[in-house]
ChimeraX commands (.cxc) that place a marker at each C-alpha (Angstrom):
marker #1 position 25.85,-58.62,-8.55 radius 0.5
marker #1 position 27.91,-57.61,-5.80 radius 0.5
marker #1 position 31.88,-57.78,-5.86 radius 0.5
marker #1 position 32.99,-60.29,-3.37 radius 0.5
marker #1 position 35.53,-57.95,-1.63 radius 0.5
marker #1 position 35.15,-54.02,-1.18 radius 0.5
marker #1 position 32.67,-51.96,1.21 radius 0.5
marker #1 position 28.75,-52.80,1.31 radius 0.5
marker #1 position 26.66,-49.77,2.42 radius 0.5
marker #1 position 23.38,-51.60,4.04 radius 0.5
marker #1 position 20.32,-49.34,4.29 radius 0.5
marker #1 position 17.63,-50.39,6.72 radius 0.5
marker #1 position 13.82,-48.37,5.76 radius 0.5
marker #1 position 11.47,-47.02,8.05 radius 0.5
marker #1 position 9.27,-43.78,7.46 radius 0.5
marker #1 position 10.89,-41.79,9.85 radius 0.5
marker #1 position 14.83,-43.30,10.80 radius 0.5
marker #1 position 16.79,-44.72,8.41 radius 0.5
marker #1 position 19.54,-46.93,9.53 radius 0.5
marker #1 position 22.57,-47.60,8.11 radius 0.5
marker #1 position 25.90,-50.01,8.13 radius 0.5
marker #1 position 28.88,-50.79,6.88 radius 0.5
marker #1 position 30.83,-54.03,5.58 radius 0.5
marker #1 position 34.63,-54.16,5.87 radius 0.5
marker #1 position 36.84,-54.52,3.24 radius 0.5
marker #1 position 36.60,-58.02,2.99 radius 0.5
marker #1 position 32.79,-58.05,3.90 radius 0.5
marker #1 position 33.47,-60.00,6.85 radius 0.5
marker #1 position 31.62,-58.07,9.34 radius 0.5
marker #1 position 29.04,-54.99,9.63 radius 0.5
marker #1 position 28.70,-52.59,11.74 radius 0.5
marker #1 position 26.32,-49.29,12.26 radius 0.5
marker #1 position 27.33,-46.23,10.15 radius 0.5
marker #1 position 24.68,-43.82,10.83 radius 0.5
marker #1 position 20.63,-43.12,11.16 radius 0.5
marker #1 position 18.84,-40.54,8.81 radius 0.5
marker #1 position 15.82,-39.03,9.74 radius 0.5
marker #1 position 13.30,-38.29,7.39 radius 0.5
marker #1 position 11.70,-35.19,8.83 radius 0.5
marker #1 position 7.55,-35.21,8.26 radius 0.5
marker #1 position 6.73,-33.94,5.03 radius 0.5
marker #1 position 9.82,-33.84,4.02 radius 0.5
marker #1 position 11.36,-36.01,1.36 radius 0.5
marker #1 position 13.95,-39.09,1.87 radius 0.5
marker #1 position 17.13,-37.18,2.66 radius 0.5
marker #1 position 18.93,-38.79,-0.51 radius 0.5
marker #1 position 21.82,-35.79,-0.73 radius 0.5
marker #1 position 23.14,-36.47,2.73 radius 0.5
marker #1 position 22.88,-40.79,1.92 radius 0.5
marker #1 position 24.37,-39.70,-1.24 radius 0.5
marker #1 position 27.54,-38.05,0.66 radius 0.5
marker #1 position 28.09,-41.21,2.61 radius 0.5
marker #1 position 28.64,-42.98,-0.11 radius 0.5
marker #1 position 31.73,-41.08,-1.94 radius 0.5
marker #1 position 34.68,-41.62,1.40 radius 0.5
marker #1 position 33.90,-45.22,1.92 radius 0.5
marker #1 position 34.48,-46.73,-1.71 radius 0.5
marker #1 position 31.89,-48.79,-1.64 radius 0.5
marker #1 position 31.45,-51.70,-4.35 radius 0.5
marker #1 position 27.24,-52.53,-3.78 radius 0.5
marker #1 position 24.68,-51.72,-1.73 radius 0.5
marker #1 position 22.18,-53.82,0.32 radius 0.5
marker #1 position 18.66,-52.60,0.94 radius 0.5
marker #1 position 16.04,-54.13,3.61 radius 0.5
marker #1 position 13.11,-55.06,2.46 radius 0.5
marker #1 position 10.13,-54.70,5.23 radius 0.5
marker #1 position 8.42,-58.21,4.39 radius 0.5
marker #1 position 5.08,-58.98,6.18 radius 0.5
marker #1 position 5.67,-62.14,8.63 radius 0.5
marker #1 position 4.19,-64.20,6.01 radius 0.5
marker #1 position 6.58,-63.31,3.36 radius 0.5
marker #1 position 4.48,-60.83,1.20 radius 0.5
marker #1 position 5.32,-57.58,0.06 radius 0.5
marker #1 position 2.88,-54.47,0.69 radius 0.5
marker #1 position 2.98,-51.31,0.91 radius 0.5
marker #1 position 6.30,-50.45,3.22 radius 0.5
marker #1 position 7.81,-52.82,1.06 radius 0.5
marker #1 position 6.85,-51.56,-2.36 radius 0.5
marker #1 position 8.15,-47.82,-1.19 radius 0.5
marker #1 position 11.46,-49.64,0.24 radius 0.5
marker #1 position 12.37,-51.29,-3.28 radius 0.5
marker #1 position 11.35,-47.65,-4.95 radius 0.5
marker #1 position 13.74,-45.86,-3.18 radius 0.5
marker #1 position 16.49,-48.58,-3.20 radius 0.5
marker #1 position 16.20,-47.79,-6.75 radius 0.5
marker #1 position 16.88,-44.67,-6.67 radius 0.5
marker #1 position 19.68,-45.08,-4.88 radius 0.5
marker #1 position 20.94,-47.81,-6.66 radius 0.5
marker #1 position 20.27,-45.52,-9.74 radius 0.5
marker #1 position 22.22,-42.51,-8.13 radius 0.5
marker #1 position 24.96,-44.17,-6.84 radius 0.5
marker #1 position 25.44,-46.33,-9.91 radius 0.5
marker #1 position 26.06,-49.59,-7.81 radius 0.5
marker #1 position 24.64,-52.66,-7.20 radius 0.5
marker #1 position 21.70,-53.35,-5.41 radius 0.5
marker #1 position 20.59,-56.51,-3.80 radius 0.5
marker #1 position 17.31,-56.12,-1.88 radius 0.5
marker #1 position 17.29,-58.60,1.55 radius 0.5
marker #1 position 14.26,-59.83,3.75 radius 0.5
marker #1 position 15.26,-57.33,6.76 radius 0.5
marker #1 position 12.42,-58.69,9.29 radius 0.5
marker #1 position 13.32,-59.22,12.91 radius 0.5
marker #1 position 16.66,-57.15,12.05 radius 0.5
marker #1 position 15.20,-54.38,14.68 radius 0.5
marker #1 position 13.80,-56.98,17.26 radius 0.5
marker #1 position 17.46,-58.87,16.58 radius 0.5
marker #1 position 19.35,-55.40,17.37 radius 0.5
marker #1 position 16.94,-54.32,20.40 radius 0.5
marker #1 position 17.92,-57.65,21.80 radius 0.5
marker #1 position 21.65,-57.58,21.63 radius 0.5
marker #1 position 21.20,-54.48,23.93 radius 0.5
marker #1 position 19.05,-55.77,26.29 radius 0.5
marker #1 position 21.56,-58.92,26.64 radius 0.5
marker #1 position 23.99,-56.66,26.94 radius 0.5
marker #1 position 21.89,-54.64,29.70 radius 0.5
marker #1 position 21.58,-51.57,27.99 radius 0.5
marker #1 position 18.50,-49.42,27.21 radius 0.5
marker #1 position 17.21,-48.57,24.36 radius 0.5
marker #1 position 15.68,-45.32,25.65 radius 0.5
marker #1 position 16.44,-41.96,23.82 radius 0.5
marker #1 position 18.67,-44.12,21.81 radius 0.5
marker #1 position 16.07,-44.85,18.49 radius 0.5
marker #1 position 18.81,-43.77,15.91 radius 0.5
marker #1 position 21.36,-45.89,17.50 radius 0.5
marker #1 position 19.12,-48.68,17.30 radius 0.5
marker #1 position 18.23,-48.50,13.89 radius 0.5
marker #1 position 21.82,-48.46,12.86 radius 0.5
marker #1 position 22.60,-51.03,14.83 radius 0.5
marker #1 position 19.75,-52.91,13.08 radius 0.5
marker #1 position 21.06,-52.18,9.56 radius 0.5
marker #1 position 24.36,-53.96,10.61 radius 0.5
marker #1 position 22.23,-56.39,11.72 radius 0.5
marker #1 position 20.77,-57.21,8.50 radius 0.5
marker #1 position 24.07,-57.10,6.93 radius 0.5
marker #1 position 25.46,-59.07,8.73 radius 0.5
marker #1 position 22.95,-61.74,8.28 radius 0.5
marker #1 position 23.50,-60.90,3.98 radius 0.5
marker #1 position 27.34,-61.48,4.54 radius 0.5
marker #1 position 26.80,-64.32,6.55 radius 0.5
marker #1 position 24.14,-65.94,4.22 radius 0.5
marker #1 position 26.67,-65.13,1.28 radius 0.5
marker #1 position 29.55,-66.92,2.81 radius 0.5
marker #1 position 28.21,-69.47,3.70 radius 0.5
marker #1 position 26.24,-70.01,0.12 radius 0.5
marker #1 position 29.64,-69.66,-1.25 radius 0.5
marker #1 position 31.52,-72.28,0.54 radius 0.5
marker #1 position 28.60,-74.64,0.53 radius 0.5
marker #1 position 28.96,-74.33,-3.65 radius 0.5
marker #1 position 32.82,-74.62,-2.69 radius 0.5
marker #1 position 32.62,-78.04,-1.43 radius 0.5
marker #1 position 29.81,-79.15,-3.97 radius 0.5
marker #1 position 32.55,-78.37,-6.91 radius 0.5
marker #1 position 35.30,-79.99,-4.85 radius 0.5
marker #1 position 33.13,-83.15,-4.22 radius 0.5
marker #1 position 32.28,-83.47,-7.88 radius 0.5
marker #1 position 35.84,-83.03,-8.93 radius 0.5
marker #1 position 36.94,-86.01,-6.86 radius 0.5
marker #1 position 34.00,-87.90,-8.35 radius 0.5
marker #1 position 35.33,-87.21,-12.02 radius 0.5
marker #1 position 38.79,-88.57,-10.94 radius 0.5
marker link #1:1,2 radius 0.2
marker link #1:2,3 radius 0.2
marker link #1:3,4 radius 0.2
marker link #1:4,5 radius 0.2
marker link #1:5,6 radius 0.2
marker link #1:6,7 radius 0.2
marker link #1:7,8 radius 0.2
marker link #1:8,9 radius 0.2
marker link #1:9,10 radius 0.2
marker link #1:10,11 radius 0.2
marker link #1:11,12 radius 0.2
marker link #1:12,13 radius 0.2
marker link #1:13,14 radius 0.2
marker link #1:14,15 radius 0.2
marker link #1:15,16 radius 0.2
marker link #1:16,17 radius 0.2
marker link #1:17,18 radius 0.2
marker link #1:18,19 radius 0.2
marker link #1:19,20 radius 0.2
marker link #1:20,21 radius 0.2
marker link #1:21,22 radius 0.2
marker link #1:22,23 radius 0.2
marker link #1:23,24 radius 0.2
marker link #1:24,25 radius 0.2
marker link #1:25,26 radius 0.2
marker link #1:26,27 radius 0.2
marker link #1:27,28 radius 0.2
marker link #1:28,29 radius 0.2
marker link #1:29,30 radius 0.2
marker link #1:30,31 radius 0.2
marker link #1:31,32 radius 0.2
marker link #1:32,33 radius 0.2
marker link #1:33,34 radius 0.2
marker link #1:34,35 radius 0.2
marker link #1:35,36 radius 0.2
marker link #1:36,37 radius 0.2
marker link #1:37,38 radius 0.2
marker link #1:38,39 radius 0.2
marker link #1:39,40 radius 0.2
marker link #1:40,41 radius 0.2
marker link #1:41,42 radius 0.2
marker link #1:42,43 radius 0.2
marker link #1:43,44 radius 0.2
marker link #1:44,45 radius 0.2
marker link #1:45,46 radius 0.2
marker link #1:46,47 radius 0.2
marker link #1:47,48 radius 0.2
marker link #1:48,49 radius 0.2
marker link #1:49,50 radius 0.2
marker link #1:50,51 radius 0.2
marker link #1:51,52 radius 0.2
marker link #1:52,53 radius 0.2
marker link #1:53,54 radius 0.2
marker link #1:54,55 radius 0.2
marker link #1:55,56 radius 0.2
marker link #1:56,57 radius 0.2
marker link #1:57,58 radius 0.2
marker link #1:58,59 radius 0.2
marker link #1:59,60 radius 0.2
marker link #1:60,61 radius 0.2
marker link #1:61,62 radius 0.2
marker link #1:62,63 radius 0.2
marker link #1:63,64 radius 0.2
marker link #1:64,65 radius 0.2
marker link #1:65,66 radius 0.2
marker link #1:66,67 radius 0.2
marker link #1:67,68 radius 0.2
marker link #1:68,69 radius 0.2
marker link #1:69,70 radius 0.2
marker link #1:70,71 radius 0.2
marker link #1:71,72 radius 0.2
marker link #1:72,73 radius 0.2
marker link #1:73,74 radius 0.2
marker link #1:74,75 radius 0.2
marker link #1:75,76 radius 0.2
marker link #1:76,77 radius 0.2
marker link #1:77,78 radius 0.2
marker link #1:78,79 radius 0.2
marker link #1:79,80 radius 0.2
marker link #1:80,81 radius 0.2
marker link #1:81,82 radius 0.2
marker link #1:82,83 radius 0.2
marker link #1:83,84 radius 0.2
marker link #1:84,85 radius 0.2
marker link #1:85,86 radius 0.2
marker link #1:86,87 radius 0.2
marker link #1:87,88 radius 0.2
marker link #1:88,89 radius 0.2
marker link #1:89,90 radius 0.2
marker link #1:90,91 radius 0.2
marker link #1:91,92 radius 0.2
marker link #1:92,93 radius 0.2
marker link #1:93,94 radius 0.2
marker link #1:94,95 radius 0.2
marker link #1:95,96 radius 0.2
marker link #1:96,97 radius 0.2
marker link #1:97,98 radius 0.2
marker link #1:98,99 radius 0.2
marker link #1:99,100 radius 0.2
marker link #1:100,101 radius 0.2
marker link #1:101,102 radius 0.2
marker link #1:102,103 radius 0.2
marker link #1:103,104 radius 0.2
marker link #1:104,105 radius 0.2
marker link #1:105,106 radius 0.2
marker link #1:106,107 radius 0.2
marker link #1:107,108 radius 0.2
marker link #1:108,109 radius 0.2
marker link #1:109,110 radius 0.2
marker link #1:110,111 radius 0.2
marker link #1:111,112 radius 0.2
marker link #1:112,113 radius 0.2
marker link #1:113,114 radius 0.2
marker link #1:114,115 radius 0.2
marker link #1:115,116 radius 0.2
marker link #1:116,117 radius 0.2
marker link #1:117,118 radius 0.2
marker link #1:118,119 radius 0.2
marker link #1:119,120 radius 0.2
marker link #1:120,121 radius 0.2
marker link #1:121,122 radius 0.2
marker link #1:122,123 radius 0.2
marker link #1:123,124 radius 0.2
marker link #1:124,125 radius 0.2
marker link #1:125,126 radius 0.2
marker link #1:126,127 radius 0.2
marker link #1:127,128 radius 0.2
marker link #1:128,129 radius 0.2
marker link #1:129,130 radius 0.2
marker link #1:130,131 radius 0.2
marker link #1:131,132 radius 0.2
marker link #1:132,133 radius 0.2
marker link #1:133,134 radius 0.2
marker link #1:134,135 radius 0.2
marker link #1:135,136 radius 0.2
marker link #1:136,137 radius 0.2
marker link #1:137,138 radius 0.2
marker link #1:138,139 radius 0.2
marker link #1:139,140 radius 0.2
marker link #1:140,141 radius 0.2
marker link #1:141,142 radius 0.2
marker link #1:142,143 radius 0.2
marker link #1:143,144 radius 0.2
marker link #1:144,145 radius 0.2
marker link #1:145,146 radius 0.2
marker link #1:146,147 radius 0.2
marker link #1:147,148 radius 0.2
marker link #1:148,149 radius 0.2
marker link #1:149,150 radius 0.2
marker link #1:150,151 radius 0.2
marker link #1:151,152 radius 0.2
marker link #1:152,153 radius 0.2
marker link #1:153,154 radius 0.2
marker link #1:154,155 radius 0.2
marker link #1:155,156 radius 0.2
marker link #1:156,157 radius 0.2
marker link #1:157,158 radius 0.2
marker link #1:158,159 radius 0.2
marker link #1:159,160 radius 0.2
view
């Protein structure tokens, strides 16, 4: 499980970029950190995602999972929760895998509203959709949290 407060490094798949963001402190917001490329036959560049990890402190890591639009896992998805894994194993922290579809058609979209262009600009976006999908984890967590918040409370004026 991941500590409540501390850094959350979120790591967004794909076979070539991988994106990836960072909480605050108090996991209140995400944004982009950086995109790693994986260069063709080459392996997953796990020294340099390795590095990242040391300066920011971080207390758990959150890793997409490329779900089909149905729901299912296959074969992106399988090598996503391998190499979370691995990282998770490396790194020593916790992992918590997270359904990351629509987190790149979310981020394309914020810079369209915004009326910028995604050309030249893939890395960028695939950062941007990492903090994307962490921000929808921290999100999903807070609220979870203050929903079970308000159950207690409402069950401790009941007992009264």
């Amino acid at each position: 499980m991941i500590p409540t407060t501390g850094r959350i490094l979120a790591i967004d798949w794909g076979e070539i970029r991988i994106g990836l963001a960072l909480s605050d402190e108090t996991q209140t917001l995400a944004t982009p950190l950086e995109t790693l490329v994986r260069r063709a036959g080459k392996r997953f560049p796990m020294r340099r995602l390795l590095d990242l990890t040391t300066p920011y402190h971080l207390v758990g890591l959150v890793a997409g999972l490329p779900l089909t639009p149905e729901g299912r896992e296959e074969e992106s998805a399988i090598a996503a929760r391998t190499l979370a894994e691995a990282v998770a194993h490396r790194t020593g922290l916790p992992l918590e895998l997270w359904d990351e579809r629509m987190s790149t058609a979310r981020a394309l979209a914020a810079v369209w509203e915004q009326g910028g262009s995604t050309k030249g600009r893939k890395e960028e976006v695939d950062a941007l959709a990492a903090a994307v999908m962490l921000q929808h984890f921290l999100d999903a967590r807070r609220n979870r949290a203050e929903r079970t918040e308000k159950a207690e409370k409402a069950e401790g004026a009941d007992a009264e």
